[in-house]
Wavefront OBJ file of the C-alpha trace (Angstrom):
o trace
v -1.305 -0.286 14.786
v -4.257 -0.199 17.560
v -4.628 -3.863 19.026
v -7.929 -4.177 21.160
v -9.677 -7.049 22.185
v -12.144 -9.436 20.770
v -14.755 -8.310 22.884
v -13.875 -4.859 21.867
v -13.876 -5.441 18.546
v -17.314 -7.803 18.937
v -19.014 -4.703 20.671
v -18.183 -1.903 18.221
v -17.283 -3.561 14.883
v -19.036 -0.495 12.766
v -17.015 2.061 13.896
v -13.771 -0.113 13.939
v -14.262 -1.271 10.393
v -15.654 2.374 9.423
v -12.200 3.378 11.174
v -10.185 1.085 9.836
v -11.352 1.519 5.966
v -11.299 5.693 6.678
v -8.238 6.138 8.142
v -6.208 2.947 6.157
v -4.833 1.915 9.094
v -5.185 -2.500 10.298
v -6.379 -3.283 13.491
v -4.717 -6.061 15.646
v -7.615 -7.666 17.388
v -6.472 -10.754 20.018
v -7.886 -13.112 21.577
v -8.233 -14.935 25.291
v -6.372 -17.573 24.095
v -3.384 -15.619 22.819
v -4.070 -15.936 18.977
v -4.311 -12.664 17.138
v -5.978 -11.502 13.729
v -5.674 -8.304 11.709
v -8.425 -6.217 10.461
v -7.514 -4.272 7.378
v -9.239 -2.895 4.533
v -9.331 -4.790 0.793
v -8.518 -1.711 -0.728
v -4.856 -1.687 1.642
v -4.715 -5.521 1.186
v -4.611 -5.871 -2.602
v -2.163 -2.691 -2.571
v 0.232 -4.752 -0.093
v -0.309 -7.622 -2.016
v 0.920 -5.740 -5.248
v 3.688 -4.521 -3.178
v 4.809 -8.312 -2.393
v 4.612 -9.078 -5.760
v 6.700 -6.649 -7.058
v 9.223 -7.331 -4.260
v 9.573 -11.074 -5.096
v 10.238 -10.321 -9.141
v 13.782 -10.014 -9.550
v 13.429 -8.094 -12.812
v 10.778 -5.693 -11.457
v 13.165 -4.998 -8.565
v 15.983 -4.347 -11.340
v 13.516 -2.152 -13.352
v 13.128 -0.158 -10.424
v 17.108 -0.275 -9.984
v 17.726 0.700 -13.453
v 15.376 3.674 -13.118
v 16.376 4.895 -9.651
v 20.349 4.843 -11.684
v 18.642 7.065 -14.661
v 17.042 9.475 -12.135
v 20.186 10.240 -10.096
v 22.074 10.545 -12.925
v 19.841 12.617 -15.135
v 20.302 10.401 -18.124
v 16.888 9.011 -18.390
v 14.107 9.879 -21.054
v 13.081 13.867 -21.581
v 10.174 14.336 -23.945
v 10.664 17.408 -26.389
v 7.824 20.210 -25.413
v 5.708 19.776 -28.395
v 5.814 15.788 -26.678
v 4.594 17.429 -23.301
v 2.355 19.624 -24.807
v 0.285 17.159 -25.699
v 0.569 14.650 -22.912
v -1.048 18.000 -21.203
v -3.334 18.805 -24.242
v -2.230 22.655 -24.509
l 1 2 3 4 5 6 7 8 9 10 11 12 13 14 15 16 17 18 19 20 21 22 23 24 25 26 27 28 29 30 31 32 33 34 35 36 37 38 39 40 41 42 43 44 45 46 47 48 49 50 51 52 53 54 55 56 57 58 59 60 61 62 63 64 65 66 67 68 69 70 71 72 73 74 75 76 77 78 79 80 81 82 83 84 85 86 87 88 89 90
């Protein structure tokens, strides 16, 4: 993550928040006084909020246990082909 100053920031906020929504990466901006704020796109903030959602449900996080144990074992769901075949309209 880039951190740059306030006055930085201040002078070229187009191409820092053109930057920062192209390239999906938050900016660290700081301040004289020590305080700092992050610059980040909505788009990136809703999907980390989803993320912290998903990571404070237990029984999401055991969903994604119980499917993580199907996958390494091979023993989860396999459609038949005519099932496929039309999930891929052929």
């Amino acid at each position: 993550m880039d951190s740059i100053s306030v006055n930085q920031f201040r002078d070229n906020l187009k191409a820092f928040v053109e930057q920062t929504v192209s390239e999906h990466e938050p900016i660290k901006v700081t301040r004289r006084a020590g305080d700092a704020f992050i610059v980040m796109s909505a788009d990136d903030w809703e999907r980390e909020q989803e993320t912290l959602h998903v990571l404070q449900s237990n029984s999401l996080m055991q969903q994604i246990a119980d499917s993580m144990k199907t996958h390494t074992t091979k023993s989860g769901y396999k459609p038949t082909q005519e099932q496929l075949d039309e999930i891929t309209n052929l």
